[in-house]
C-alpha positions as CSV (number, residue, x, y, z in Angstrom):
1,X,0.0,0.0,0.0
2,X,1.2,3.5,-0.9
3,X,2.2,5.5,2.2
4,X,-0.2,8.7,2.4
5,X,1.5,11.9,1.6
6,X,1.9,14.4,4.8
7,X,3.6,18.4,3.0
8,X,5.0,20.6,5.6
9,X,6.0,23.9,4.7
10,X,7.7,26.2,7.5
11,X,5.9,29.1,7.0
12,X,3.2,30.2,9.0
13,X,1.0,32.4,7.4
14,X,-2.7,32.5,6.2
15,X,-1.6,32.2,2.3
16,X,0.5,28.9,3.6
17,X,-2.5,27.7,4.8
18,X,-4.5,27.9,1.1
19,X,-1.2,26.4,-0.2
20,X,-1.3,23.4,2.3
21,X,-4.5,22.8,1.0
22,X,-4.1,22.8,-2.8
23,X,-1.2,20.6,-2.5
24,X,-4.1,18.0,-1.6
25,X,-5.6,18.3,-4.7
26,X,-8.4,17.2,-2.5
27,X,-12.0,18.7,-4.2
28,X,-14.1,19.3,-1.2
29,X,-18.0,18.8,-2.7
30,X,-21.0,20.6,-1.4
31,X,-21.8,22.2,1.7
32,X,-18.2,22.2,3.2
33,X,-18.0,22.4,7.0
34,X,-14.6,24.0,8.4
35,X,-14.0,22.4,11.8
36,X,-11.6,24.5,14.0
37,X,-11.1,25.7,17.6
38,X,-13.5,28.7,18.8
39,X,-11.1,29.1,21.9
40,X,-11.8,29.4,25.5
41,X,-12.9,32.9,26.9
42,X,-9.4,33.9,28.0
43,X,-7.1,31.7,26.4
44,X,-4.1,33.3,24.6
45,X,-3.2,30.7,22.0
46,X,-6.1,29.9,20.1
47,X,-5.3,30.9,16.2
48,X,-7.4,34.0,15.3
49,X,-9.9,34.4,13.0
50,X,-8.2,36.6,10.7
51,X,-5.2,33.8,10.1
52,X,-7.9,31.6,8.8
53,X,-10.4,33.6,6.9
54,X,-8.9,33.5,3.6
55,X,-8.7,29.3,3.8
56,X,-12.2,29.4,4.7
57,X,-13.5,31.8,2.1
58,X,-11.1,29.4,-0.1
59,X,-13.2,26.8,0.2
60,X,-16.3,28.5,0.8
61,X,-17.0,26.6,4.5
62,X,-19.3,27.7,7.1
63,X,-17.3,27.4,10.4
64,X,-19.4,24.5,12.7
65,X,-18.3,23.8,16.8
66,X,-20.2,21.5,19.1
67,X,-20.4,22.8,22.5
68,X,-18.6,21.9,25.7
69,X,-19.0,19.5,28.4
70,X,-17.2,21.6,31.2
71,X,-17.8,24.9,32.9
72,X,-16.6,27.6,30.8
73,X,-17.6,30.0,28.3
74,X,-18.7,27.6,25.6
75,X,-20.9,25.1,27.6
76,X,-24.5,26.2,26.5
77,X,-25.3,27.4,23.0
78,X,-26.2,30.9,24.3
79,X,-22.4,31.8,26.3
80,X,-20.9,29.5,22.9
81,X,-22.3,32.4,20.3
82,X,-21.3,34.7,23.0
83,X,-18.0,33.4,22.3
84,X,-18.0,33.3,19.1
85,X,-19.0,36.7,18.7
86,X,-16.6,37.8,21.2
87,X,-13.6,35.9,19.4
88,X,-14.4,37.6,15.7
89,X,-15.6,34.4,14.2
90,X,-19.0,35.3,13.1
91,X,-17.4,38.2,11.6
92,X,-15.4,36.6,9.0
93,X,-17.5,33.6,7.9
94,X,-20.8,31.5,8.4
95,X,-21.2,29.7,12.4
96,X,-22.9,26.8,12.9
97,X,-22.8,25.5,16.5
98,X,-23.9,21.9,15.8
99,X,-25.5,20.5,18.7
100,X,-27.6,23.6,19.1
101,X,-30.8,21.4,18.2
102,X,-29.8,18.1,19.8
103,X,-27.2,14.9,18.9
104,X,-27.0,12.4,15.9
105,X,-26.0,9.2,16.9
106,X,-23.2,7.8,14.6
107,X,-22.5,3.9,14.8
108,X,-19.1,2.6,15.4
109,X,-19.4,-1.3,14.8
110,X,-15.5,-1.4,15.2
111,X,-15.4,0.7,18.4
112,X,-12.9,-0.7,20.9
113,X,-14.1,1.3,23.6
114,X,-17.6,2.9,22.2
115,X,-20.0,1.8,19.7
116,X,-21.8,5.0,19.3
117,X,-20.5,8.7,18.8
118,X,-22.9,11.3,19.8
119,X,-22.0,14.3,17.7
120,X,-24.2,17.5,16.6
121,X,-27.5,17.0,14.4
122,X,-26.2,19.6,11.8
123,X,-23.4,17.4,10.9
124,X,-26.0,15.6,8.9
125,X,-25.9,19.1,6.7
126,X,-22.6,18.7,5.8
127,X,-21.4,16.8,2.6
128,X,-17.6,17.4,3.4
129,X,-15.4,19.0,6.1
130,X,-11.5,20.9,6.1
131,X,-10.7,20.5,9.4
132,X,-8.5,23.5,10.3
133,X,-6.4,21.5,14.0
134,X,-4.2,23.8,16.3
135,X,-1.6,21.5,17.1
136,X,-0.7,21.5,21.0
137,X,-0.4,20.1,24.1
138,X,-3.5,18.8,25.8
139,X,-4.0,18.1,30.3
140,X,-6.1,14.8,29.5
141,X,-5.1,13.9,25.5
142,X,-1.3,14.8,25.8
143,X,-1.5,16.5,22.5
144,X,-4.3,18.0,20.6
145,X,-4.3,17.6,16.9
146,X,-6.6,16.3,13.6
147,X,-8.0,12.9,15.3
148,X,-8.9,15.0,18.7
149,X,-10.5,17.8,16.5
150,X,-12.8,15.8,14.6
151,X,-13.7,13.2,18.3
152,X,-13.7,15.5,21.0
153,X,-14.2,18.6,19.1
154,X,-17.2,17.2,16.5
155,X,-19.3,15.5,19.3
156,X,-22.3,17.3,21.3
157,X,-21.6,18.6,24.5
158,X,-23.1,15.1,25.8
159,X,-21.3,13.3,23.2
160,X,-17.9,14.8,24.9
161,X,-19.0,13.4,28.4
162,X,-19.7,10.2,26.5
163,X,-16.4,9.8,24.9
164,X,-14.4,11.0,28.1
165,X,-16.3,8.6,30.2
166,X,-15.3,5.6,27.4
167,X,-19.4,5.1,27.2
168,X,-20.6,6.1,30.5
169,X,-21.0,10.3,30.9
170,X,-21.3,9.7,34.5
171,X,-17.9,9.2,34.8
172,X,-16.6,12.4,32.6
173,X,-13.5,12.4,34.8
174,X,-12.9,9.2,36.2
175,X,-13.0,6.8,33.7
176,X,-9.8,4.6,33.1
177,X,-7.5,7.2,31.0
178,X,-6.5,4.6,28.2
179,X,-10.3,3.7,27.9
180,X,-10.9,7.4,27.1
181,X,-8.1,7.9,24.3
182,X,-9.2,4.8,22.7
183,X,-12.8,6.2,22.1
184,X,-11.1,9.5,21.2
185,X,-9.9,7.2,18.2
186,X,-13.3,5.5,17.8
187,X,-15.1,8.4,17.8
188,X,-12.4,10.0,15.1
189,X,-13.3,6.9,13.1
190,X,-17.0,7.1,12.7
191,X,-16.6,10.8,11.9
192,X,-13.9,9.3,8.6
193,X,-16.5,6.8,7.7
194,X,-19.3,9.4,7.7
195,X,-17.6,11.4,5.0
196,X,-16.2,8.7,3.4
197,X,-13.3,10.4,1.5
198,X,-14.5,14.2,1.8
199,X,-12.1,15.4,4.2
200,X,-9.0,17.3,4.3
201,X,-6.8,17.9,7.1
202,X,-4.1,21.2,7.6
203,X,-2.5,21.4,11.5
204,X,-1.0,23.8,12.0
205,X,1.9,23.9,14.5
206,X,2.2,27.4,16.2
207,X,1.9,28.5,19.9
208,X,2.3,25.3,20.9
209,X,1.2,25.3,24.9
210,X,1.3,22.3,26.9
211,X,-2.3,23.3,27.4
212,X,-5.1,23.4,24.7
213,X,-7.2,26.1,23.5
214,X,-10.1,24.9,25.7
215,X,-8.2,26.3,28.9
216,X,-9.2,29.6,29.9
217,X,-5.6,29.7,31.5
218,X,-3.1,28.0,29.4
219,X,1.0,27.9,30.2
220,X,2.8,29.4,27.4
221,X,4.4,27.9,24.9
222,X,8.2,26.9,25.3
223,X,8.9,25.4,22.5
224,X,9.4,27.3,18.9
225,X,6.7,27.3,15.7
226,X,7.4,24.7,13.3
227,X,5.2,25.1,10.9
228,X,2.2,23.8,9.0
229,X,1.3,20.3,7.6
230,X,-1.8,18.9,5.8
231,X,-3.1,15.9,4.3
232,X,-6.0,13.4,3.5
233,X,-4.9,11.1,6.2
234,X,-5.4,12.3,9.7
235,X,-3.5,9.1,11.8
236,X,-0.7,10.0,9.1
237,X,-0.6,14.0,9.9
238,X,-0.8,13.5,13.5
239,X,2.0,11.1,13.6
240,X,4.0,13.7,11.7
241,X,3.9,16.4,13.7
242,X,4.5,13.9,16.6
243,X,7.6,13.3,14.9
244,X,8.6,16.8,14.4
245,X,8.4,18.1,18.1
246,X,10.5,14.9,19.0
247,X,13.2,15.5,16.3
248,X,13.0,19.5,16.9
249,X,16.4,20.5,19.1
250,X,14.6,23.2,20.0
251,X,15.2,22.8,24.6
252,X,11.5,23.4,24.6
253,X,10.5,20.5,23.2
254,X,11.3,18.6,26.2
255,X,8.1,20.7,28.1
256,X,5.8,19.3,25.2
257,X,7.4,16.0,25.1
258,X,6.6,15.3,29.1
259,X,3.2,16.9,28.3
260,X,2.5,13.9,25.8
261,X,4.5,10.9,27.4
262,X,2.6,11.5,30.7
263,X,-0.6,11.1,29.3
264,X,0.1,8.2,26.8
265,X,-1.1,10.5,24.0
266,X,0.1,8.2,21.1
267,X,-2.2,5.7,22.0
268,X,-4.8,7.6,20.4
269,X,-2.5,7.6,17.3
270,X,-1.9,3.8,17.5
271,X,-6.1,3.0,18.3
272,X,-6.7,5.3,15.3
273,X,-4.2,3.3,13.5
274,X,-5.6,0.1,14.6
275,X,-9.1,1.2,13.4
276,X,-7.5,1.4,9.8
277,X,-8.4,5.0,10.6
278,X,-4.9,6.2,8.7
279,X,-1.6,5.1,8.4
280,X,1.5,5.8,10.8
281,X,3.7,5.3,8.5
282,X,4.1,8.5,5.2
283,X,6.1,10.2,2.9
284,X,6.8,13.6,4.1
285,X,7.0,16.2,1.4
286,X,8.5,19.4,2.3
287,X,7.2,22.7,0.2
């Protein structure tokens, strides 16, 4: 089998981002839902709107989020367009907070952990998705990239509990930690099947805290900006910039690296794998 093409470029700006996604030559059909990061109220790491305007008016997306299972600013569909609002992003493109009318249930035969994914109804509006992933540091993933941005991020505020708690909600923060980064993976792989082909994946690797973008107060970053990756395979992608933080001689790595090791995050890289979600193994093509 042909190993899946990951490109890299080292620049960071928004007219790297349309070129990370043309190198796909990936022809997104329909209604295309961009899936990114709204941010936390207070966070100062989240990428801004303006950085990713042009890439979604590229592709013409409407910007879709799911709401929060977790006290903050993004919890309930009112303080969520609050948010957005606040953070600029209904000012540059179309907003569609998914779960605002209630959950689809997505079946995961293969789960290893969870059968069924619990995302927002208005996914079902969707014919394909870019999904736009701030790589990072996570507390409970270890590192935040495409396969937590389409699990995690894509499911319904009960959905999130549902995957944390590896099938039981009840148990949001207590559940057996490898348990909850194995449904991470099989919720990522119901949301691959669902589109079947239509998606395309950019992470880009900038203001990389050991924290994510969901943490109202987030450490800041220690390690350098690498740059920005995409492609159609997001086990593949992941992996990559995995690979690039432990092979940057950058001394901050080392603050990432712990982040990651502690919480076991490549076993949500390896579940995904298993899944025949993606491939670990690519050819990295640098632009």
């Amino acid at each position: 089998m042909e190993k899946p093409k990951v490109y890299f470029t080292k620049e960071i700006t928004p007219q790297a981002v349309i070129q990370m996604y043309d190198v796909l030559s990936s022809s997104l059909p329909g209604r295309v839902a961009v899936k990114l990061h709204s941010g936390e109220v207070g966070n100062q790491n989240f990428i801004r709107p303006p950085f990713l305007k042009p890439v979604i008016d590229h592709v013409h997306g409407t910007i879709v989020e799911c709401n929060t299972a977790y006290e903050g600013k993004r919890n309930t569909t009112k303080e969520h367009w609050e948010t957005m609002k606040l953070h600029g992003w209904t000012d540059i493109a179309t907003v569609d907070i998914m779960d605002e009318e209630g959950d689809l249930v997505l079946d995961i035969p293969e789960g290893k952990r969870i059968q069924k994914n619990y995302v927002g109804s208005h996914l079902a509006n969707y014919d394909s998705m870019l999904v736009l992933s701030h790589f990072k540091g996570h507390p409970m993933g270890g590192f935040g990239g495409a396969l937590k941005n389409i699990s995690i991020g894509i499911a319904s505020s009960f959905g999130k509990a549902y995957i944390h708690g590896a099938g039981n909600p009840e148990e949001i923060w207590t559940a057996d930690h490898d348990s909850f980064l194995e449904s991470m993976a099989d919720a990522a792989k119901s949301i691959i099947t669902h589109f079947n082909g239509n998606m395309a994946f950019i992470n880009i690797m900038c203001n990389m805290s050991v924290d994510c973008d969901c943490c109202a107060v987030a450490e800041d970053p220690k390690i350098g900006d690498i740059g920005i990756l995409s492609s159609l395979d997001p086990v593949a992608l992941d992996q990559a910039c995995l690979d690039l933080v432990y092979s940057s001689d950058d001394p901050g790595r080392d603050h990432l690296i712990e982040r990651i090791e502690s919480r076991n995050g490549i076993l949500t890289v390896k579940a995904a794998y298993a899944l025949n979600a993606g491939n670990r193994e690519y050819e990295l093509i640098q632009i």
